[in-house]
Backbone bond lengths (Angstrom), bond angles and torsions (degrees), N, CA, C in turn:
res aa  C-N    CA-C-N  psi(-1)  N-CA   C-N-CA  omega(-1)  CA-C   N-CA-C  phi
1 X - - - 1.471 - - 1.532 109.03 -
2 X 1.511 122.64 133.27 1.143 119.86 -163.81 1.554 90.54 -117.06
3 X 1.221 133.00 114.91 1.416 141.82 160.03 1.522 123.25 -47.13
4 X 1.363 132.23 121.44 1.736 131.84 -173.89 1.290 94.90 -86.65
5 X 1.904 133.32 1.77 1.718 99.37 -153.80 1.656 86.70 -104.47
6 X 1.526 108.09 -172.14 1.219 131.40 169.85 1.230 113.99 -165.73
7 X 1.634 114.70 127.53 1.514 119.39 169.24 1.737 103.83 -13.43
8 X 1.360 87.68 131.45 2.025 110.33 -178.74 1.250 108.52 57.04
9 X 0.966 122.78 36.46 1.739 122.37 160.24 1.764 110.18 -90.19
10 X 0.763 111.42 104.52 1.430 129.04 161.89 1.670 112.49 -26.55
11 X 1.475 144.48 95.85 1.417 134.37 -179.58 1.657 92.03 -121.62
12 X 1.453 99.54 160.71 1.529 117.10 140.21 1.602 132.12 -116.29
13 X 1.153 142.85 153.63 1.486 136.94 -165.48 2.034 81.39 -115.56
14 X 1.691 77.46 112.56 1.780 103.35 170.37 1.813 116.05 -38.37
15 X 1.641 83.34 -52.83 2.042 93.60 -179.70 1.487 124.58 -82.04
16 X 1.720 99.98 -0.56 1.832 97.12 -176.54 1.447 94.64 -136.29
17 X 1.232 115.42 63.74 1.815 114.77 169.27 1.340 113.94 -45.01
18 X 1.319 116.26 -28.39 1.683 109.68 -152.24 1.726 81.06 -93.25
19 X 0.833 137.77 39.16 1.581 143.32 -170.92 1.875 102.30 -110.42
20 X 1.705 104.51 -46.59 1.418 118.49 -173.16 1.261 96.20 60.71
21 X 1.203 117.03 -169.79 1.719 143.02 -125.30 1.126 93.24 -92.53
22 X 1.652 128.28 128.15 1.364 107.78 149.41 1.401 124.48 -143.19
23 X 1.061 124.97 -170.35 1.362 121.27 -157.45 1.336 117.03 -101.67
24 X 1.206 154.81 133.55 1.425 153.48 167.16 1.740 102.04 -53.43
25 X 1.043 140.06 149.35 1.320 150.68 -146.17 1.697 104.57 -162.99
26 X 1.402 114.22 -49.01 1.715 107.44 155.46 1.741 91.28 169.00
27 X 1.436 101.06 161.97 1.491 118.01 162.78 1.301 133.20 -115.57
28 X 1.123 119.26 161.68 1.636 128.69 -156.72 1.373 104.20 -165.33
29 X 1.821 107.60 92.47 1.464 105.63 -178.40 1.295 117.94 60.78
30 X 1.586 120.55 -120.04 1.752 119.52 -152.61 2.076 93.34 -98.17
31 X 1.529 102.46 -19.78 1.708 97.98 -162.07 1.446 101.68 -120.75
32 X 1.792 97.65 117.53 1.477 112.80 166.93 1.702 124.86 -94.07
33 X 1.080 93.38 111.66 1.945 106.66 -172.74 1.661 102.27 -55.55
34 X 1.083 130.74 118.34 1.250 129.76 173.97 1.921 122.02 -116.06
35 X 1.147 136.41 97.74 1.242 129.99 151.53 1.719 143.96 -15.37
36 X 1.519 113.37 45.46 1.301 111.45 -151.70 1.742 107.92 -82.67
37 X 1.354 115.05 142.98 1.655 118.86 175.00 0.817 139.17 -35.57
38 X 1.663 99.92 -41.76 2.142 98.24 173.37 1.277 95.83 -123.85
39 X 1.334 139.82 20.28 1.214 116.35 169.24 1.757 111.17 -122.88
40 X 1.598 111.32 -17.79 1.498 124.75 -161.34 1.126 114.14 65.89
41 X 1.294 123.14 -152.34 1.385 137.05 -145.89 1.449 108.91 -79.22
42 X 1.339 117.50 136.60 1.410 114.75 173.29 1.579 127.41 -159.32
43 X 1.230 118.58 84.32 1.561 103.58 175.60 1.419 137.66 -1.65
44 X 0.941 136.72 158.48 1.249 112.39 172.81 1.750 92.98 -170.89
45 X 1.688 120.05 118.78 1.313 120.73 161.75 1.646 121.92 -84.31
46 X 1.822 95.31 123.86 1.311 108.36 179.13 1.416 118.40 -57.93
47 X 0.903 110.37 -4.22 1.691 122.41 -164.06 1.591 96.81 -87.43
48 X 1.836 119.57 -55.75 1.040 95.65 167.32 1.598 124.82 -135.06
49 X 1.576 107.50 58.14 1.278 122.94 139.95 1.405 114.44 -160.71
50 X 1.192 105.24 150.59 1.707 111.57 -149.82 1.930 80.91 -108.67
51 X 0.857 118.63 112.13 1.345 144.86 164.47 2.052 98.20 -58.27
52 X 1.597 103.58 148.22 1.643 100.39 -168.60 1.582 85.06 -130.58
53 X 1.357 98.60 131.34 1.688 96.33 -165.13 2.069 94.52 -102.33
54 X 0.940 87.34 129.26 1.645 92.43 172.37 1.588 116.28 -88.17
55 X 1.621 107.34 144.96 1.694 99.90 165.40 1.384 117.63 -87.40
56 X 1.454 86.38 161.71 2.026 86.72 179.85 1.125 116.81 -60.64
């Protein structure tokens, strides 16, 4: 599996909208740490949720 994100890429998580926008923070293998608005920080495995990367 080849990962699209990179530190400060802007994503949303498809299944937790009420989460809003958040930020990529760094990766490590299958789980990208993301910075989200109303919820903060949260791991998250690519394996089983595919993160939706937004453009600027």
């Amino acid at each position: 599996m080849i990962l699209d994100y990179e530190p400060g890429d802007k994503v949303k998580n498809p299944y937790n909208k009420e989460w809003g926008i958040g930020q990529v923070q760094s990766i490590i293998k299958d789980k990208v740490t993301v910075n989200f608005e109303n919820v903060g920080k949260k791991v998250i495995n690519v394996k089983n949720i595919e993160l939706v990367k937004l453009n600027d």
